[in-house]
N, C-alpha and C positions, 0 to 999 in steps of 0.2 A: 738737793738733799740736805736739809738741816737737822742737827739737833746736837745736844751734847758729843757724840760720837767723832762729828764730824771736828770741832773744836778742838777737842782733845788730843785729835791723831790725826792731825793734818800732814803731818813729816811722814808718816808711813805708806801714804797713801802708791807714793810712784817705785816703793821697794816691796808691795806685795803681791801674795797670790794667795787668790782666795777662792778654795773650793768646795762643793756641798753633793750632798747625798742622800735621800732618803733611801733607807735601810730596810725591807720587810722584817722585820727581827726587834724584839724586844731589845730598850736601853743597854740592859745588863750584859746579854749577850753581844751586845757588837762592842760594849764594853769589854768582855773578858775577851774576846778576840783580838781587841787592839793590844793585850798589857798579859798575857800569856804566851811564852816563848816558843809551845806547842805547837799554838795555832797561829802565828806572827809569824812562824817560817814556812805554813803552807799556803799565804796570800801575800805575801807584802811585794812589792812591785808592780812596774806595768806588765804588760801581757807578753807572755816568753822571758821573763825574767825567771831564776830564781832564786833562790838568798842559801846562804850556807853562816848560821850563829856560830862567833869561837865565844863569846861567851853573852852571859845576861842577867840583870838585876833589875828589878821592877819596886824602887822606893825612890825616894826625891834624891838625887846626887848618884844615884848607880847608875850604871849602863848596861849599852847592848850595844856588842862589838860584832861587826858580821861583814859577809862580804857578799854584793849582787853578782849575780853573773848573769849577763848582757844574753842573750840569742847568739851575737856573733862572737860569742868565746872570751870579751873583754869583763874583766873582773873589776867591779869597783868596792874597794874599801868603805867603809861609811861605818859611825859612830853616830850615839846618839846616847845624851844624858839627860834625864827626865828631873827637870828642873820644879813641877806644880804635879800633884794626882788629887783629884776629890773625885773618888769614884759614887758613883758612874757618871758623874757630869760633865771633867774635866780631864785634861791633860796637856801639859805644857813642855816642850822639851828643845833640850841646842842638840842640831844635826850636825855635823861635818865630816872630812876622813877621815879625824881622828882628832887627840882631847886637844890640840894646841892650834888647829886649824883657824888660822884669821877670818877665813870666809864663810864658818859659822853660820848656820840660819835658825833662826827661832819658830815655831809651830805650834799654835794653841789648836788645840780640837775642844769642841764641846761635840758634847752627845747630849739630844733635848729628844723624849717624849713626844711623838707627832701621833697619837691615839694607840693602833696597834703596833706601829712602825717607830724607826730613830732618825731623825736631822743630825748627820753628822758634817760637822762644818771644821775644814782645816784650814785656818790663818796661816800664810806661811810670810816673814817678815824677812829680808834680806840685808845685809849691812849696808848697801850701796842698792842705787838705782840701777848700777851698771850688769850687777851682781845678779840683779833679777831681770834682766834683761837677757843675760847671758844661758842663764837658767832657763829661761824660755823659749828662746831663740836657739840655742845652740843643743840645750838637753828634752827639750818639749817639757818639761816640767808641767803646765797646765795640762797637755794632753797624757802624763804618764799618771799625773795623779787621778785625775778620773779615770783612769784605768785600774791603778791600785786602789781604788773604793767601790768600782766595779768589782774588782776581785775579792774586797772582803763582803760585800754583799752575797756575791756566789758562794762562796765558804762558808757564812753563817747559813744560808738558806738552806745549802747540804746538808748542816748540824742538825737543823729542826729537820729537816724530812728523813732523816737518820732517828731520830730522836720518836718521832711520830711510827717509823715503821717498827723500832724496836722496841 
């Protein structure tokens, strides 16, 4: 695989995860799905997860402070400050427990136009190799995210067929 991409980001390559999705759902809408606090707390997770927001801000440098709760009752903390927005293209943001967390991860999504459908693609970049090793190994990360894009699929497709019948 060559090309510029490959040059430029050679360091990244063994700290990421990288996942994709097509969407039946117009750009906009799985855009306002991802960046609306409404609809952010009725999908976001893998499967039997579900999220409880104490709070939310949706501009470059705000956040969204909230807590998962696991299937088996374990509650996890997670922050996230939304670092880049060019809607409905982009969005870049640092995930961790919270604002001071060293082990941080970075996560660019683009949403791309695939005819009627949306390519949503999540880069997720880890500080260490170890970091994403761990993530994946220990927390299935690769298999929770396609789960949580599973789940915003299913949610947007409700919207329209909500949308369609009403």
């Amino acid at each position: 695989m060559a090309g510029a991409r490959q040059e430029t980001e050679p360091a990244t390559t063994d700290r990421e995860v990288v996942i994709s999705r097509v969407i039946d759902a117009p750009r906009e809408l799985v855009f306002e799905a991802f960046t609306e606090v409404r609809h952010l707390s009725q999908w976001w997770g893998p499967e039997g997860f579900s999220t409880t927001t104490r709070s939310f801000g949706f501009r470059v440098g705000e956040v969204w402070d909230f807590v998962m709760h696991g299937p088996d009752g374990t509650d996890y903390a997670e922050w996230i400050t939304w670092t880049e927005i060019v809607p409905p293209e982009r969005i870049a943001l640092l995930h961790g427990e919270s604002r001071d967390d060293p082990n941080a991860f970075e996560s660019v999504l683009t949403f791309a136009p695939d005819g009627a459908t949306t390519r949503l693609v999540m880069r997720t970049v880890f500080p260490t190799s170890e970091l994403r090793d761990e993530a994946v190994e220990k927390y299935h990360a690769v298999e929770g995210g396609r789960q949580t894009l599973n789940n915003l699929a299913a949610y947007v497709a409700e919207i329209i067929r909500n949308g369609a019948e009403g």
